[in-house]
N, C-alpha and C positions, 0 to 999 in steps of 0.2 A: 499265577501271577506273583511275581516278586516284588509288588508295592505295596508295601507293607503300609503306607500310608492312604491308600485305598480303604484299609480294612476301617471300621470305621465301630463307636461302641456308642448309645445314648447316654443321656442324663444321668439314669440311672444304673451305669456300664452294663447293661445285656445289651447285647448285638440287635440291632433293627434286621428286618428282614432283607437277608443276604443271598447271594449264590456260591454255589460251592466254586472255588478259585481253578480246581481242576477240570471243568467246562469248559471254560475261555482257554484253555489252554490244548485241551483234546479238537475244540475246534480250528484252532489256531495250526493243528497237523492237520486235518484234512485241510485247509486254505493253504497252506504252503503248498502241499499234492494239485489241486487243483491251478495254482498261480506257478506250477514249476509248467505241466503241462500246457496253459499259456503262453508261457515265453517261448516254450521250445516249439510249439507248434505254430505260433504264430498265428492262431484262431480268436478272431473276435467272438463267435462263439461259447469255446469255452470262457473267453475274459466276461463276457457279459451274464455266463452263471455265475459266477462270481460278484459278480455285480447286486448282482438280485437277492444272492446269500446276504452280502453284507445291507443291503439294504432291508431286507426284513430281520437279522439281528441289528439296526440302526431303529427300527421302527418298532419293534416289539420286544426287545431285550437280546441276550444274548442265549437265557434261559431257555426263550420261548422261539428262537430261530431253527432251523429243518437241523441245523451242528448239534445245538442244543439238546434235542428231542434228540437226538440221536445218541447221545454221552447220554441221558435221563436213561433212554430205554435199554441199549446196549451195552454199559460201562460202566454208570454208577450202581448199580444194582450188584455189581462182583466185586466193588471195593469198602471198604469202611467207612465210615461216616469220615467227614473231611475234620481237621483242626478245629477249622473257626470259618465262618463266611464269608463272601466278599461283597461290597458295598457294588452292586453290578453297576455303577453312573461310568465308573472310567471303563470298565470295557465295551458299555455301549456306546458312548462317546468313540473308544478306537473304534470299533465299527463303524459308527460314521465318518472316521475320516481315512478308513479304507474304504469305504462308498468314492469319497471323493475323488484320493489319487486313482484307483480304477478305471474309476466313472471317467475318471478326465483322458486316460488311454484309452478309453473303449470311444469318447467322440471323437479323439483327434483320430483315431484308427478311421473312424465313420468318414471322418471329413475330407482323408485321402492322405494323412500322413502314415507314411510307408509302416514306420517303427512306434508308432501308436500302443499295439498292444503290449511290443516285447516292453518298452517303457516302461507302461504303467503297470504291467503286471509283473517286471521286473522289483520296482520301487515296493509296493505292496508285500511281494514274495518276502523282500530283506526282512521286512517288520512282523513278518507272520511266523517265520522262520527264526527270528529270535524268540520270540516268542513261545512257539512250538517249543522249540531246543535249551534255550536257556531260561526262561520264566519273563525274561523282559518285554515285556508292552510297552512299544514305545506309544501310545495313542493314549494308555492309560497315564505317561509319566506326562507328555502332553496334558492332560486334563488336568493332573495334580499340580504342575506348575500354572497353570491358566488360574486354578483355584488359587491357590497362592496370591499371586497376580491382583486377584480379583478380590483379596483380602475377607477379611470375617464378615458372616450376613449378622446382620442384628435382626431379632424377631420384633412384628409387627403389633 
């Protein structure tokens, strides 16, 4: 990921417990693969593995999604330890609102609209595919302007 503003350091500047930033991004190539064969095929099928993917990295982390385990087991073990961590809230946040856009092609597809899956798995594909290719999350900068937005918490 390229938001740098994600990264995130405590009180006492060590880093809170993070995910390596190249996860979210290894998984972000298989979901473009999965969301390209979506549109072209036109399979509510494949859009609703898709679906499921992002809903258990929305539910469980991004760490601890089948992408996840699958960078943990296959990829990170051949690379070197990462930079620095990443604060995982903004990429499972984008994961839930690739849940959403999805999710909303795969019922309008359910409901009988023709172009339902290429839509949503079209929309989805752009953000995953940047992602993948160029480091941009758009769901994470989403979150980080929402946080913004949402101005500083004060402790209780």
């Amino acid at each position: 990921m390229a938001t740098t503003g994600s990264r995130t350091t405590g009180a006492t500047g060590t880093a809170p417990r993070g995910i390596d930033p190249r996860g979210p991004r290894f998984a972000a190539g298989i979901t473009t693969a999965v969301l390209a064969l979506a549109v072209l095929t036109g399979s509510a099928w494949v859009l609703a593995f898709q679906v499921l993917m992002f809903g258990l990295a929305a539910a469980a982390g991004p760490a601890a999604s089948p992408y996840g385990w699958l960078y943990r087991t296959l990829v990170r073990p051949r690379l070197g330890p990462p930079a620095e961590l990443e604060n995982p809230a903004p990429p499972r946040f984008a994961q839930a609102v690739g849940l959403v856009v999805a999710g909303a092609g795969l019922v309008a597809a359910l409901a009988g609209v023709d172009a339902g899956v290429e839509v949503g798995a079209l929309l989805a594909f752009v953000a995953a595919f940047l992602n993948a290719a160029f480091g941009l999350c758009l769901g994470c900068e989403l979150y980080l302007l929402l946080a913004r937005l949402r101005g500083p918490r004060t402790a209780q």
